[in-house]
TIRO-2110 file (N, C-alpha, C; in Angstrom, 1 decimal):
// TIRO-2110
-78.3, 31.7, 142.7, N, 1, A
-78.9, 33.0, 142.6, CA, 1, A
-78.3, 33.8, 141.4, C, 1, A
-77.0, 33.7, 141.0, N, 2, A
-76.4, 34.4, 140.2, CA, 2, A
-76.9, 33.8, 138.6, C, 2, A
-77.4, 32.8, 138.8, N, 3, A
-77.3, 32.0, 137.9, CA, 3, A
-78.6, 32.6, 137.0, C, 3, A
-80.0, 32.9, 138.2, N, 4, A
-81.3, 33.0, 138.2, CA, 4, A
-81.0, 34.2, 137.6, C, 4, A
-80.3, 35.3, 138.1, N, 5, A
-80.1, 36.7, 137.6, CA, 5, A
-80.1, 36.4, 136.1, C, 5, A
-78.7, 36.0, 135.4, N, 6, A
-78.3, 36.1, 134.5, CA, 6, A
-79.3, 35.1, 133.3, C, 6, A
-80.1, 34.6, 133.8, N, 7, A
-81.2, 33.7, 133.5, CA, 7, A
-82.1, 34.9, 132.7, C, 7, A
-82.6, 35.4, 134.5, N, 8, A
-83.5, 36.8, 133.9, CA, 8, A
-83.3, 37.7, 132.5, C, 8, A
-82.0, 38.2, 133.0, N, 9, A
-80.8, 39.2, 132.2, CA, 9, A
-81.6, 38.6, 130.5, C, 9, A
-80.9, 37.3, 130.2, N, 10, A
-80.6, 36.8, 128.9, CA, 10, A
-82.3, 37.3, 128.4, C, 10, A
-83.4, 36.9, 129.5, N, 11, A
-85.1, 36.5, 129.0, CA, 11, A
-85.1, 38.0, 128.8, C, 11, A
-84.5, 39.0, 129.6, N, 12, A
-85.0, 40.4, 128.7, CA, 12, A
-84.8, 40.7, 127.8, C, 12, A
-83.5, 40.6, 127.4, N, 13, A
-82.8, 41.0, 126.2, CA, 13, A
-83.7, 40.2, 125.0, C, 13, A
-83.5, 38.8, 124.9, N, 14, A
-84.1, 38.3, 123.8, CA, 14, A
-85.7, 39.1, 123.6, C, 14, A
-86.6, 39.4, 124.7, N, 15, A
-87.6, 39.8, 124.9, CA, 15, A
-87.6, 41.2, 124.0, C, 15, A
-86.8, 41.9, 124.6, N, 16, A
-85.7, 43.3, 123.9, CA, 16, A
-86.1, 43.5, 122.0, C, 16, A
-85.3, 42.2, 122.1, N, 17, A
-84.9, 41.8, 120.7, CA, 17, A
-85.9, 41.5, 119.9, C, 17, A
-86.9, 40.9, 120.5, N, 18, A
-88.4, 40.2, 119.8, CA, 18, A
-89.0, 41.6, 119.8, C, 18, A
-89.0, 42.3, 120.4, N, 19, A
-90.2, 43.5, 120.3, CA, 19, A
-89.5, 44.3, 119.6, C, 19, A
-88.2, 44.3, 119.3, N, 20, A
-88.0, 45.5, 118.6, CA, 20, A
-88.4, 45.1, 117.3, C, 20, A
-88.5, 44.0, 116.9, N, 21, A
-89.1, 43.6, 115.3, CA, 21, A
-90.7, 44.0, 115.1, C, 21, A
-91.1, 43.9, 116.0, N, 22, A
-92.9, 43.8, 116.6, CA, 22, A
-93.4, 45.5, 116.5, C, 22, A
-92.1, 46.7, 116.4, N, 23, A
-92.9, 47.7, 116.6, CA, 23, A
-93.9, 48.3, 115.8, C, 23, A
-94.7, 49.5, 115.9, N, 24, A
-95.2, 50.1, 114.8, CA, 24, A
-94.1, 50.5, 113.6, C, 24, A
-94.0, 50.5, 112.5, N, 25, A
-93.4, 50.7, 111.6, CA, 25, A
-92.6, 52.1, 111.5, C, 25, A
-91.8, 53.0, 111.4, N, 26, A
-92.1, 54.5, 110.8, CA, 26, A
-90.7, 54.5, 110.2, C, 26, A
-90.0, 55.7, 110.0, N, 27, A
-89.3, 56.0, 109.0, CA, 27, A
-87.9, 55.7, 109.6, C, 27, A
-86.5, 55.3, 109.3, N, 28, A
-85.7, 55.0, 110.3, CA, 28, A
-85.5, 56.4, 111.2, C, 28, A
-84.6, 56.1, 112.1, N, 29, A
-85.1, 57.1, 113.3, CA, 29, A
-83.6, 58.2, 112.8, C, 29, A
-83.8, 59.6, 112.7, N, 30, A
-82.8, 60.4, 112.6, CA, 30, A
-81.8, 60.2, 113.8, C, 30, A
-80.7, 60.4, 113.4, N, 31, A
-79.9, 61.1, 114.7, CA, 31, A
-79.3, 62.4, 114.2, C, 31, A
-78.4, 62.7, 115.4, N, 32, A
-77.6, 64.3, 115.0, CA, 32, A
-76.5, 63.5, 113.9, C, 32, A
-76.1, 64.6, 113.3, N, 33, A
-75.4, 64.5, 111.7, CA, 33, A
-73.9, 63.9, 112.8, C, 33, A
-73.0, 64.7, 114.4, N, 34, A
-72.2, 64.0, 114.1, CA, 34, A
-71.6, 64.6, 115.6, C, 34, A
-71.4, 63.2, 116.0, N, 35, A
-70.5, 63.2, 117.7, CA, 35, A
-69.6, 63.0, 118.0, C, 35, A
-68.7, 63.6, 118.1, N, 36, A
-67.3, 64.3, 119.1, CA, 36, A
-67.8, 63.1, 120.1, C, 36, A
-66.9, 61.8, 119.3, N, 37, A
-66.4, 60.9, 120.7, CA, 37, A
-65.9, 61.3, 121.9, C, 37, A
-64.3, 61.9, 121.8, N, 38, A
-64.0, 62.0, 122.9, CA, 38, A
-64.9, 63.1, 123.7, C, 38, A
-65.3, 64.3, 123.4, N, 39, A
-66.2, 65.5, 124.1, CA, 39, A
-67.3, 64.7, 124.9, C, 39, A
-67.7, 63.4, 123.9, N, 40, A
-68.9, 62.8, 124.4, CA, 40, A
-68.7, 61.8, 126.1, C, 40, A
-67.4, 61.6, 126.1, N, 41, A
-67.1, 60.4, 127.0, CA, 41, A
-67.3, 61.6, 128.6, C, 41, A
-67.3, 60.6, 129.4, N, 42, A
-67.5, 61.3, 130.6, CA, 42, A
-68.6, 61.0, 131.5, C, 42, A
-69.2, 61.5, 132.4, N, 43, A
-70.7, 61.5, 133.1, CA, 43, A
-71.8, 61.9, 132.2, C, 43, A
-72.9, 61.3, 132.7, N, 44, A
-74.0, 61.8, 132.1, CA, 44, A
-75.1, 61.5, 132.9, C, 44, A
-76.0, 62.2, 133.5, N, 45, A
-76.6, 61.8, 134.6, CA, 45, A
-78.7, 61.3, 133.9, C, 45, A
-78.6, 60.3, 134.0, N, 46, A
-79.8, 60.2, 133.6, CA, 46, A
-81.3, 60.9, 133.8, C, 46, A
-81.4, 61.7, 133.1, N, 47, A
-83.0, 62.9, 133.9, CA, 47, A
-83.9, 61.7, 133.8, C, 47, A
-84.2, 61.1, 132.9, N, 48, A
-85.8, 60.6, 132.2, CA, 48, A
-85.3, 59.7, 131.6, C, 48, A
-86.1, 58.8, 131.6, N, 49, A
-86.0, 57.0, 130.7, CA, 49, A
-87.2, 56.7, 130.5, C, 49, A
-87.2, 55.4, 129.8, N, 50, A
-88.9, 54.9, 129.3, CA, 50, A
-87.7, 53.3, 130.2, C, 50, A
-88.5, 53.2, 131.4, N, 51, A
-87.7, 52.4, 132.0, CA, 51, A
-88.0, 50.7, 131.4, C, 51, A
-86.8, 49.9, 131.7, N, 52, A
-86.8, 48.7, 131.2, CA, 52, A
-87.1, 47.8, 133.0, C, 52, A
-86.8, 46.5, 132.6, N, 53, A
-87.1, 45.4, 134.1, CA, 53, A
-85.8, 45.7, 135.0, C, 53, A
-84.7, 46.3, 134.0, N, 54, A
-83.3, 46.7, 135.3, CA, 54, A
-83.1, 47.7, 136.1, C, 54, A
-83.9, 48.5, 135.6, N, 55, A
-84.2, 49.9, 136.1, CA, 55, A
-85.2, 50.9, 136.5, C, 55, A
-86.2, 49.8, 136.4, N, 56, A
-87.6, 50.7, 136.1, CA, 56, A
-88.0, 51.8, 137.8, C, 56, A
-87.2, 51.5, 138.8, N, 57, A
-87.2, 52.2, 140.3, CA, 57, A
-85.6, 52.8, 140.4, C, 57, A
-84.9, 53.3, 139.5, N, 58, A
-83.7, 53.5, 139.6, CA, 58, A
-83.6, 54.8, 140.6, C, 58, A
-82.8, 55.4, 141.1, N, 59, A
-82.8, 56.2, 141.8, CA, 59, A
-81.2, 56.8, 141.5, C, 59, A
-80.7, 58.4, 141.2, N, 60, A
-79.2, 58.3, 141.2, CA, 60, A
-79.1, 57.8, 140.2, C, 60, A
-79.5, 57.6, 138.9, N, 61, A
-79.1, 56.9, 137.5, CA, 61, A
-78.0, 57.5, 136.4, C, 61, A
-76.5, 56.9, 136.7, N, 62, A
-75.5, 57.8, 135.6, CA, 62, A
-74.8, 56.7, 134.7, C, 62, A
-75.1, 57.0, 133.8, N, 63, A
-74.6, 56.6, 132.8, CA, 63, A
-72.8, 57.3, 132.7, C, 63, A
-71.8, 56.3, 132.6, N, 64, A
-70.5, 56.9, 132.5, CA, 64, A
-69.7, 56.4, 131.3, C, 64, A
-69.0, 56.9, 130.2, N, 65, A
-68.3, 56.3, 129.3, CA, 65, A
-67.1, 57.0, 129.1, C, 65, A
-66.2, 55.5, 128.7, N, 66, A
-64.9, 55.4, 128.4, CA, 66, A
-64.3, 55.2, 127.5, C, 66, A
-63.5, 55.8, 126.4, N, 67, A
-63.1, 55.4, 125.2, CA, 67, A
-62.2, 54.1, 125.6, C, 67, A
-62.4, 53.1, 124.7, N, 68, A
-61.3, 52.6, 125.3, CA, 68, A
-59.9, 52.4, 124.0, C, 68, A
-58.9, 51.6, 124.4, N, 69, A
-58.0, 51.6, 124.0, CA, 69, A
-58.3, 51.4, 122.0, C, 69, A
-59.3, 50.4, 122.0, N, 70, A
-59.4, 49.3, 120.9, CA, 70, A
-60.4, 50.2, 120.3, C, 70, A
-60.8, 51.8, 120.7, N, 71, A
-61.7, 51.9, 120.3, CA, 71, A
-63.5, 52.0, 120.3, C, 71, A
-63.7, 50.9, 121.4, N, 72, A
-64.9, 50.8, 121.6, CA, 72, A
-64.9, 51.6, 122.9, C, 72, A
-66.3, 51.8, 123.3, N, 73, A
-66.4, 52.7, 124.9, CA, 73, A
-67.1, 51.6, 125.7, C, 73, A
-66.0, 51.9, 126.9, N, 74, A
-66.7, 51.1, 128.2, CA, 74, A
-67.5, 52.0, 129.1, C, 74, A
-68.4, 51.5, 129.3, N, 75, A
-69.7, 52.2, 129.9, CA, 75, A
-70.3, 51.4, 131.0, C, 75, A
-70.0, 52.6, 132.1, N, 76, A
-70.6, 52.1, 133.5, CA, 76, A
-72.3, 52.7, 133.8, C, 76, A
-73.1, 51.7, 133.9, N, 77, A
-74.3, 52.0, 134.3, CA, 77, A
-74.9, 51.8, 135.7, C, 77, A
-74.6, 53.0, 136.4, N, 78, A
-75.2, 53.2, 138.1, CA, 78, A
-76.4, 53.7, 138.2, C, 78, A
-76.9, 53.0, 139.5, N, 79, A
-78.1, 53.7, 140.3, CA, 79, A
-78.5, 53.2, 141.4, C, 79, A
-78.9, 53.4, 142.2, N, 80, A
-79.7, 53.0, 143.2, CA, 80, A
-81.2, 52.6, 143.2, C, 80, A
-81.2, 50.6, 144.2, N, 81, A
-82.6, 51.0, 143.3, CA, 81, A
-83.7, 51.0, 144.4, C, 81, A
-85.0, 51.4, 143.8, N, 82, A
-86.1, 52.1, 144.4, CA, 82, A
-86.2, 52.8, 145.7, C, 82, A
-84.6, 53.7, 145.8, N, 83, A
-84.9, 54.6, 146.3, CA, 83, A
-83.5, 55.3, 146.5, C, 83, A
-83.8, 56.4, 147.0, N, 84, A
-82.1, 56.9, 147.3, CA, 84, A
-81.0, 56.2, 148.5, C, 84, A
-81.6, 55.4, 149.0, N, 85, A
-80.7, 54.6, 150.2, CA, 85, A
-80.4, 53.1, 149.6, C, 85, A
-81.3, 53.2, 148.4, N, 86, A
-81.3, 51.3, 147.7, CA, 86, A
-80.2, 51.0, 147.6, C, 86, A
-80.0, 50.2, 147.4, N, 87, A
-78.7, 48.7, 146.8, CA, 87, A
-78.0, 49.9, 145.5, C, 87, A
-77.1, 49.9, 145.4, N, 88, A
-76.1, 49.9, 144.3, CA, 88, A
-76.6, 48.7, 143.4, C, 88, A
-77.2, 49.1, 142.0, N, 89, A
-76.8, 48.4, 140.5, CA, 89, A
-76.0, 49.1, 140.4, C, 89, A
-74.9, 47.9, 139.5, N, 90, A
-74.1, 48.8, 138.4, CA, 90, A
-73.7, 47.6, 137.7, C, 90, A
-74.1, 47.7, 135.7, N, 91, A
-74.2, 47.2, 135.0, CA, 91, A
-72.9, 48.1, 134.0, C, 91, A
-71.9, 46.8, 133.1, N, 92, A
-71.2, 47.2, 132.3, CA, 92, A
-70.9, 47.1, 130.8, C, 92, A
-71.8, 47.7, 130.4, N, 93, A
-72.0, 47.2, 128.6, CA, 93, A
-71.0, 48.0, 128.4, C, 93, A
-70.3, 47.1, 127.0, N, 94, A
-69.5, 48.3, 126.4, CA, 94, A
-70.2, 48.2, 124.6, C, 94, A
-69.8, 50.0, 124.2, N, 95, A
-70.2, 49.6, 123.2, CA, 95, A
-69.2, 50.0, 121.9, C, 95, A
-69.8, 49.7, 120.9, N, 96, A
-69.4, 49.8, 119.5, CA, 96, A
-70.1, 50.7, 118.5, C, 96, A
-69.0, 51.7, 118.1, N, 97, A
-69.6, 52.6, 117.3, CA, 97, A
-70.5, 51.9, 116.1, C, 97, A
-71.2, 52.2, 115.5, N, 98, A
-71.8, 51.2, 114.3, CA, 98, A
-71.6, 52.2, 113.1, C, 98, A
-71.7, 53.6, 113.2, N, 99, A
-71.7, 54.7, 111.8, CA, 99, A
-71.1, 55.2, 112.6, C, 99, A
-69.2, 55.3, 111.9, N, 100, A
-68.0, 55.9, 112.0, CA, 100, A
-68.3, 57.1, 111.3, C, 100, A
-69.0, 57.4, 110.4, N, 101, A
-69.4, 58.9, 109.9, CA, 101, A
-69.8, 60.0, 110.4, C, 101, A
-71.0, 59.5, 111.2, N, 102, A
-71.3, 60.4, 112.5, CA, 102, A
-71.2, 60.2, 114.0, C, 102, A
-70.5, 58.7, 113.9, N, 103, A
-70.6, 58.0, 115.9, CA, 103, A
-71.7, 58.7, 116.5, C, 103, A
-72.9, 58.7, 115.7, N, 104, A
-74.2, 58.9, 116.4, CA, 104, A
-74.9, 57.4, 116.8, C, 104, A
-74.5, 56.6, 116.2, N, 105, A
-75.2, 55.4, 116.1, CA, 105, A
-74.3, 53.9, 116.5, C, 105, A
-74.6, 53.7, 118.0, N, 106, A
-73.7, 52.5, 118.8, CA, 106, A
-74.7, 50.9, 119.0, C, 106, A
-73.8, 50.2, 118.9, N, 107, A
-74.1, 48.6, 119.3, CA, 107, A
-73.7, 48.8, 121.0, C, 107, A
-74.7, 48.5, 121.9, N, 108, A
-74.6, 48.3, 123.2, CA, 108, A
-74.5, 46.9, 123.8, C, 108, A
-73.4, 46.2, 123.9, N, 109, A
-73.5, 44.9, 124.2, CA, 109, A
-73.6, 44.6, 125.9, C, 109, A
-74.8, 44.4, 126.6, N, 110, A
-74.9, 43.8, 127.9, CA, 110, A
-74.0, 42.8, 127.8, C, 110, A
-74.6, 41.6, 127.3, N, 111, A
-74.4, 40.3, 127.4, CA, 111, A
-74.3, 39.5, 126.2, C, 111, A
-73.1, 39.0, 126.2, N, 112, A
-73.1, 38.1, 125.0, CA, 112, A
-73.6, 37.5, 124.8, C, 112, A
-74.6, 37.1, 123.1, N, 113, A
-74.6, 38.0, 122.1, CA, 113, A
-75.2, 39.2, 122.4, C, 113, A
-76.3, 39.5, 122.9, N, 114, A
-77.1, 40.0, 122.5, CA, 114, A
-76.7, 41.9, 122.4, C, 114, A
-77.3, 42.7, 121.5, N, 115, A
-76.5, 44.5, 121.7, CA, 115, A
-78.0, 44.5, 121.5, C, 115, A
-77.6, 45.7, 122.0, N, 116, A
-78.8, 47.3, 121.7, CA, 116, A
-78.5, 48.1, 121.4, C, 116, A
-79.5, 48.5, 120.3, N, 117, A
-79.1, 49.9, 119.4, CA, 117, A
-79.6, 51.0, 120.4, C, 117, A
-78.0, 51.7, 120.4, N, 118, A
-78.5, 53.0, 120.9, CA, 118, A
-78.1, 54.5, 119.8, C, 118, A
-78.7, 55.4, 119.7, N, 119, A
-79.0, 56.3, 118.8, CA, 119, A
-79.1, 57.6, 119.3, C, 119, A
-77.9, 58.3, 119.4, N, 120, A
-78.2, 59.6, 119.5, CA, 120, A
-78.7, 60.8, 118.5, C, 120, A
-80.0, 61.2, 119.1, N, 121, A
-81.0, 61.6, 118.5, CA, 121, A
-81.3, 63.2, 118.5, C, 121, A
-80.5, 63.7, 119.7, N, 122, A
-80.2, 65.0, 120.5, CA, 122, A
-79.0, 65.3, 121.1, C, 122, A
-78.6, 66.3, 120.8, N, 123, A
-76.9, 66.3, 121.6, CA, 123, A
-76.8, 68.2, 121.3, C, 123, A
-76.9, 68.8, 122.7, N, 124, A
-76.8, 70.6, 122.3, CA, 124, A
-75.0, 70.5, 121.9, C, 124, A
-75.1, 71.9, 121.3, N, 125, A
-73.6, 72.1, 120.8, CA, 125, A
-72.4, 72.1, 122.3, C, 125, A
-73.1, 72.3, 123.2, N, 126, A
-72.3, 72.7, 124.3, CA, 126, A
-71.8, 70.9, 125.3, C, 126, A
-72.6, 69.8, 124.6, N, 127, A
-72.5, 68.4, 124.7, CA, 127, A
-73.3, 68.4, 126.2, C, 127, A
-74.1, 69.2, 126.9, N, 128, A
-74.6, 69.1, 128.0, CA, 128, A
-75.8, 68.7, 128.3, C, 128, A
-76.3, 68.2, 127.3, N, 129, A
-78.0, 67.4, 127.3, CA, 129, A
-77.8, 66.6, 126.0, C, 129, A
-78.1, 65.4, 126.4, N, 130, A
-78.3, 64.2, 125.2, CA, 130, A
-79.7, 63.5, 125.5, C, 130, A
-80.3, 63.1, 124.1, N, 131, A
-81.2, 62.3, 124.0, CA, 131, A
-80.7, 60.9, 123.4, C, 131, A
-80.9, 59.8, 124.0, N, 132, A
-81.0, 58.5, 123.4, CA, 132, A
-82.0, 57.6, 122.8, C, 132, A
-81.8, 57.5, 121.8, N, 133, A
-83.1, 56.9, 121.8, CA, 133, A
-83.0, 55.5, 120.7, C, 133, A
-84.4, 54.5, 121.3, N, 134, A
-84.0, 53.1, 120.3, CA, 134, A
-84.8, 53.0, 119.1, C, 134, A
-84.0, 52.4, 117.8, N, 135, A
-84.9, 52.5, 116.6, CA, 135, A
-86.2, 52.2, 116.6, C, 135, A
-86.9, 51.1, 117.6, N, 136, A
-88.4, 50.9, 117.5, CA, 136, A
-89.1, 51.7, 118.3, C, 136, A
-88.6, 53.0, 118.7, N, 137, A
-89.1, 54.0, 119.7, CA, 137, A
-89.5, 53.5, 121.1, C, 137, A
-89.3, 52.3, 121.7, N, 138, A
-89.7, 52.1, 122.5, CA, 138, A
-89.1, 52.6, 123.7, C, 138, A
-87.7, 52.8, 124.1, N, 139, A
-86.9, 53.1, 124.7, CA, 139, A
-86.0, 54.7, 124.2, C, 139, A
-86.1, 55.5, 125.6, N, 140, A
-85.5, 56.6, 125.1, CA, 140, A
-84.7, 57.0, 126.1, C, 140, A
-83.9, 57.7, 126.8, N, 141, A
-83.1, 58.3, 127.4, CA, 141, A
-82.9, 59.8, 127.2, C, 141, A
-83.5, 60.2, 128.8, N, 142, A
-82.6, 62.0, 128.1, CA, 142, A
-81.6, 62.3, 129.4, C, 142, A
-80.9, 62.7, 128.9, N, 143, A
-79.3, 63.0, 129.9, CA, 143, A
-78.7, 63.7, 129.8, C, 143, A
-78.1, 64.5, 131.2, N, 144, A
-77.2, 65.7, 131.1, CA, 144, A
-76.1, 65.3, 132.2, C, 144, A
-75.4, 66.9, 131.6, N, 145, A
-73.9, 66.7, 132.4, CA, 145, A
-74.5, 66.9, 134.1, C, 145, A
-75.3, 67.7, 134.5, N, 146, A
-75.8, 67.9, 135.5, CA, 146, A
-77.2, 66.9, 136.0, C, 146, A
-77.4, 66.5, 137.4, N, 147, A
-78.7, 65.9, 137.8, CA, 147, A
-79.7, 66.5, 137.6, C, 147, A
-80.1, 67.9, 137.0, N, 148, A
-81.2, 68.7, 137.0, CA, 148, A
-81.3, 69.3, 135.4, C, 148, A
-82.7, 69.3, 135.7, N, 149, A
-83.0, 70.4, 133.6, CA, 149, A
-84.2, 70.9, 134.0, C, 149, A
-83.9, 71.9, 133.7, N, 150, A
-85.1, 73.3, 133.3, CA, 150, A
-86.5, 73.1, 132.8, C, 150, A
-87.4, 73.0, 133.2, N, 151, A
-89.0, 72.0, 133.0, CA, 151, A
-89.2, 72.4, 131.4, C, 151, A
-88.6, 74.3, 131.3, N, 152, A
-88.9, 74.2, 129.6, CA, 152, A
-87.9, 73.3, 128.9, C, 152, A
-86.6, 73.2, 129.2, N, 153, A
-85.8, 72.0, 128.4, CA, 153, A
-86.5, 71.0, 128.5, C, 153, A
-86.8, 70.6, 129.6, N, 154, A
-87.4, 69.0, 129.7, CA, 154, A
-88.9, 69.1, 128.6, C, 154, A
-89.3, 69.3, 128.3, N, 155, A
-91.0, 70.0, 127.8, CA, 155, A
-90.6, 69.9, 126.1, C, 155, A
-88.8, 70.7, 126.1, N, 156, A
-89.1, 70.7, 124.8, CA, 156, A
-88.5, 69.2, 124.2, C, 156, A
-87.8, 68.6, 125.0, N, 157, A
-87.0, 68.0, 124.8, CA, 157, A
-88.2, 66.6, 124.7, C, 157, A
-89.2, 66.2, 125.6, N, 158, A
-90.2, 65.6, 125.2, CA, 158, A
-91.5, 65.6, 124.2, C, 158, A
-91.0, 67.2, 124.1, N, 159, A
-92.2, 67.0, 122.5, CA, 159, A
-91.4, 66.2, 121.3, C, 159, A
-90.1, 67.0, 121.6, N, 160, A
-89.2, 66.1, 120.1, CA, 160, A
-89.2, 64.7, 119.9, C, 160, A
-89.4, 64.4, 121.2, N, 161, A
-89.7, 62.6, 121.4, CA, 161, A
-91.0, 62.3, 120.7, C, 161, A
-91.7, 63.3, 121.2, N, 162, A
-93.2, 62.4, 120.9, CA, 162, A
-93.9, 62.4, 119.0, C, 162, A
-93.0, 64.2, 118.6, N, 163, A
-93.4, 64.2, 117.1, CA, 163, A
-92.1, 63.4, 116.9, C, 163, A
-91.2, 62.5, 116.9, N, 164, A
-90.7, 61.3, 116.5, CA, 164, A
-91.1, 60.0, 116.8, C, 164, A
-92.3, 60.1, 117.2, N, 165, A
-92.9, 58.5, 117.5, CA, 165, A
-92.8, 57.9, 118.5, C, 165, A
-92.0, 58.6, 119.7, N, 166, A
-92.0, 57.8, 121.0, CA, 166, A
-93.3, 57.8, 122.0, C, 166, A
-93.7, 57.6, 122.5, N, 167, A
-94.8, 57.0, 123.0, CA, 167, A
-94.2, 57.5, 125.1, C, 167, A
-93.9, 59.0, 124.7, N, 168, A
-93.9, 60.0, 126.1, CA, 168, A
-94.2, 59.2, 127.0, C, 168, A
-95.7, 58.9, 127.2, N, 169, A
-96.4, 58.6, 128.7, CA, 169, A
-95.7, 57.5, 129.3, C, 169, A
-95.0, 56.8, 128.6, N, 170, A
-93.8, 55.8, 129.2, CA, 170, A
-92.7, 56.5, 130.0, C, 170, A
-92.4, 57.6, 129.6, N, 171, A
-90.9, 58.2, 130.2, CA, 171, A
-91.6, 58.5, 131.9, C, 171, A
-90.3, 58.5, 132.6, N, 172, A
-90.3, 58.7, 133.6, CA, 172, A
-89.0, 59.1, 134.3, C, 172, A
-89.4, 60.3, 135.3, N, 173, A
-88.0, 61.3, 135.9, CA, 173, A
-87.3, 60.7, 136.6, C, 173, A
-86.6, 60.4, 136.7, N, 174, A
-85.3, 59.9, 137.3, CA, 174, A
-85.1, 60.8, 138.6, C, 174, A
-85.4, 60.2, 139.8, N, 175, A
-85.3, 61.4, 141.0, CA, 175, A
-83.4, 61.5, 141.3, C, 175, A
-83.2, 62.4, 141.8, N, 176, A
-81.7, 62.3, 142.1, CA, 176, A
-81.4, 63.2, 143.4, C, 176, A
-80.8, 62.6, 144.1, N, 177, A
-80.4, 63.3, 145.7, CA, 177, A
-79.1, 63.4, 146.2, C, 177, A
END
């Protein structure tokens, strides 16, 4: 069974990996000029995703990161799935800053080899709402310190997605109880 999982696991990621070469083309994807690692580490509760095959019924979705000793951040990925009483996931990529200039831009390693570019693309000065988002726009993340956002934050927060190329009608709210 464990085996079949981690079977699955590998066929997404490479899948992951093949599409992100396949996307529409556009200009590389901005991020914010520059993130306050440590301010950054902590909870972050997932509002909205463009969900993948590990999460696509998540319920309870938080994202938690840890500087760690060496430098890189260890990152706990929880939720419950398809519903609020579901089973506990919890997945542990750690990642790697990739641009030390601005640590806007991390290598997400699930599973050996394979990473995911993750790209912070939004981050308010108060560090309480982040956007994530992946260079082929297919995948995005928006996250705060709290389980709830204000329908105008959420509103604006998904136009900026969409005049950057993400393809909105994919996202979906993350319920939380």
């Amino acid at each position: 069974m464990m085996r079949n999982r981690l079977f699955s696991f590998a066929a997404v990621l490479l899948g992951l990996a093949f599409f992100s070469g396949c996307a529409t083309r556009h200009e590389p994807l901005r991020t914010v000029d520059f993130v306050d690692i440590e301010r950054f580490m902590g909870r972050w509760y997932v509002i909205a995703h463009t969900p993948t095959a590990f999460d696509r019924n998540a319920y309870n979705a938080v994202e938690e990161y840890r500087l760690r000793d060496d430098g890189r951040i260890a990152t706990t990925f929880s939720f419950n799935a398809g519903g609020f009483e579901g089973r506990e996931r919890v997945f542990n990529p750690v990642a790697t800053v990739r641009d030390p200039r601005t640590n806007a831009r991390w290598d997400m390693q699930f599973l050996w080899p394979f990473q995911a570019d993750f790209n912070v693309i939004y981050l308010d000065g108060m560090y309480q709402t982040t956007v994530i988002g992946h260079p082929n726009r297919r995948f995005a993340w928006i996250m705060r310190r709290e389980p709830f956002i204000e329908p105008t934050e959420y509103a604006d927060l998904i136009l900026m997605l969409q005049t950057r190329g993400f393809d909105v009608s994919l996202m979906r709210l993350v319920p939380h109880g």
